[in-house]
C-alpha positions in Angstrom: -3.0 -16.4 -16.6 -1.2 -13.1 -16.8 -5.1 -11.0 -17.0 -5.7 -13.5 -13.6 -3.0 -12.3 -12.1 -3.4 -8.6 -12.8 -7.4 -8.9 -11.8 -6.4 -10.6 -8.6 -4.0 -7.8 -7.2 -6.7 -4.9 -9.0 -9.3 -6.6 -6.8 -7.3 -6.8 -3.7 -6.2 -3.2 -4.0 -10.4 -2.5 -4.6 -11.4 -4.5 -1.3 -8.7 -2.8 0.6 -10.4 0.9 -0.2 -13.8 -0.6 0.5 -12.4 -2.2 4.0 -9.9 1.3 5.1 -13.4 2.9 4.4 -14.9 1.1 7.6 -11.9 2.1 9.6 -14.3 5.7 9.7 -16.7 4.2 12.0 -13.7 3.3 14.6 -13.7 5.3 17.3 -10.8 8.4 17.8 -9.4 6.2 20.7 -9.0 2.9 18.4 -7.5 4.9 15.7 -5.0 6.3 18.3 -4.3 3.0 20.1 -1.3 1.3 19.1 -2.4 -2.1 18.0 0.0 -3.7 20.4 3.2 -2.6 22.9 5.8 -1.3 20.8 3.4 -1.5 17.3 1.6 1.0 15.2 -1.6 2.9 15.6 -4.3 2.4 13.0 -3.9 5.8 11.5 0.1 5.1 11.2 -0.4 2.0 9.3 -3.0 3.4 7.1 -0.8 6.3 6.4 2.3 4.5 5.6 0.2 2.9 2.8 -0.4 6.6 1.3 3.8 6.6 1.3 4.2 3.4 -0.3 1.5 3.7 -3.1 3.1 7.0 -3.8 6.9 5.7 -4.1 5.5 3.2 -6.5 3.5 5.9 -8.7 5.9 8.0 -8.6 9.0 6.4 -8.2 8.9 3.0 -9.7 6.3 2.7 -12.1 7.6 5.5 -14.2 11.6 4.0 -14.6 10.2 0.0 -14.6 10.8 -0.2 -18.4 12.3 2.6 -19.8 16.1 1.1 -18.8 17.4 3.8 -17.3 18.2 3.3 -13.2 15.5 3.9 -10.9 15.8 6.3 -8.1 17.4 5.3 -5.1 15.3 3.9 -2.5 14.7 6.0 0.5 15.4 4.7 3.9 12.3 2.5 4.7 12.7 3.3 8.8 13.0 7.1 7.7 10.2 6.8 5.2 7.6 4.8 7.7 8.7 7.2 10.5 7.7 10.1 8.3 4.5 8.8 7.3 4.1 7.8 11.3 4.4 11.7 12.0 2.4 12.6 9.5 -0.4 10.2 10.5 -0.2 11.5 13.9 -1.3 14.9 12.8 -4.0 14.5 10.8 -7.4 13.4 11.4 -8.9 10.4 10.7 -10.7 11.0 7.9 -8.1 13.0 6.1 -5.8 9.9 6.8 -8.6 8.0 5.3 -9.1 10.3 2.4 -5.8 10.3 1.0 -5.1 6.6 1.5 -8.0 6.2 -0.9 -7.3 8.6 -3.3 -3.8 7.4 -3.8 -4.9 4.3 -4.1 -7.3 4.6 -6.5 -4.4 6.3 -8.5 -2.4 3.0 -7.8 -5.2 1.2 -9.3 -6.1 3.0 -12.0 -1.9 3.1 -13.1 -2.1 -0.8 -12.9 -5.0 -1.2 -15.0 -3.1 1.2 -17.9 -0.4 -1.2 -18.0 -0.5 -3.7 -20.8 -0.4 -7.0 -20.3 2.5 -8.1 -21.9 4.7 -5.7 -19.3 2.9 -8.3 -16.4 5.6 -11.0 -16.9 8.6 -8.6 -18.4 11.4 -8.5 -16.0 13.1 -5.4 -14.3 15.9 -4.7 -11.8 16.0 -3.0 -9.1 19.9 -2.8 -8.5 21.3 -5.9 -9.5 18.1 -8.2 -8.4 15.6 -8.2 -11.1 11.9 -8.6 -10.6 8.8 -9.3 -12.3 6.1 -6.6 -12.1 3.5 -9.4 -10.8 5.4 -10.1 -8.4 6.6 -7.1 -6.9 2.7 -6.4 -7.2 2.2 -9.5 -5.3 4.7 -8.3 -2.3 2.7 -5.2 -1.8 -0.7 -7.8 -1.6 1.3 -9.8 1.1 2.5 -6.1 2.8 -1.3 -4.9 3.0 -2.1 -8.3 4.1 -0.1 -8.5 7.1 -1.1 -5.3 8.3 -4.9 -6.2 7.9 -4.4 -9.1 10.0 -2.4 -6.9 12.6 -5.5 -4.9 12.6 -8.3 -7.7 12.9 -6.1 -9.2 15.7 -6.8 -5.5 17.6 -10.2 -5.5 16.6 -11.6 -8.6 15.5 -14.4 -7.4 14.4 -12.6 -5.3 10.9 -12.0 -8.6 8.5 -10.7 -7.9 5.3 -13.6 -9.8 4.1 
């Protein structure tokens, strides 16, 4: 159960490289184009994924079981605005680029942990968590962003 678990969220992560890879064959204009009024462009949310993945290499993964406190959480609105910036400036393909790179790191840092950390528990604060599920949350994140995306252009399925 536990290797399912950890092979289902290793594969997810996988397909998502393989489907931001096809966002290089959107035009500039669709990668520019907020995805609806008052919503991100493409580049945006694939940027802020680059953010995310990095917070959890860098900031989570490291502290999970060592019992000492994590470090504080940024400001998520500050954090995606950042990234959002960011995003805005660079091209498409360097967007693209470091989104998969980081990604691959996430990947590669979930395959070195053992199984037997996949059901430990953790806290964050006083809530405590269990590193499939908080891997599960970011599925459900990158998931409701990919649909955000296929509702703009119907023909990108995460598929």
């Amino acid at each position: 159960m536990v290797q399912k678990r950890k092979e289902q969220i290793i594969l997810h992560f996988e397909k998502t490289i393989s489907w931001v890879e096809k966002l290089n064959h959107v035009t500039e204009d669709e990668w520019r184009t907020p995805i609806a009024y008052n919503k991100w462009t493409l580049a945006e949310i694939v940027g802020h994924f680059k953010f995310w993945d990095e917070f959890v290499l860098f900031q989570r993964l490291p502290y999970f079981f060592e019992n000492k406190p994590l470090p504080k959480a940024p400001d998520v609105n500050l954090m995606n605005h950042q990234s959002s910036i960011l995003s805005k400036k660079n091209s498409k393909e360097a967007t693209i680029f470091k989104f998969i790179e980081c990604r691959r790191n996430l990947i590669k840092a979930i395959n070195n942990l053992s199984n037997d950390l996949w059901n430990s528990e953790f806290f964050i604060g006083d809530s405590s968590y269990i590193l499939a599920s908080y891997f599960e949350s970011q599925v459900e994140h990158d998931l409701h962003h990919f649909n955000q995306i296929h509702q703009k252009l119907p023909r990108l399925s995460l598929q």
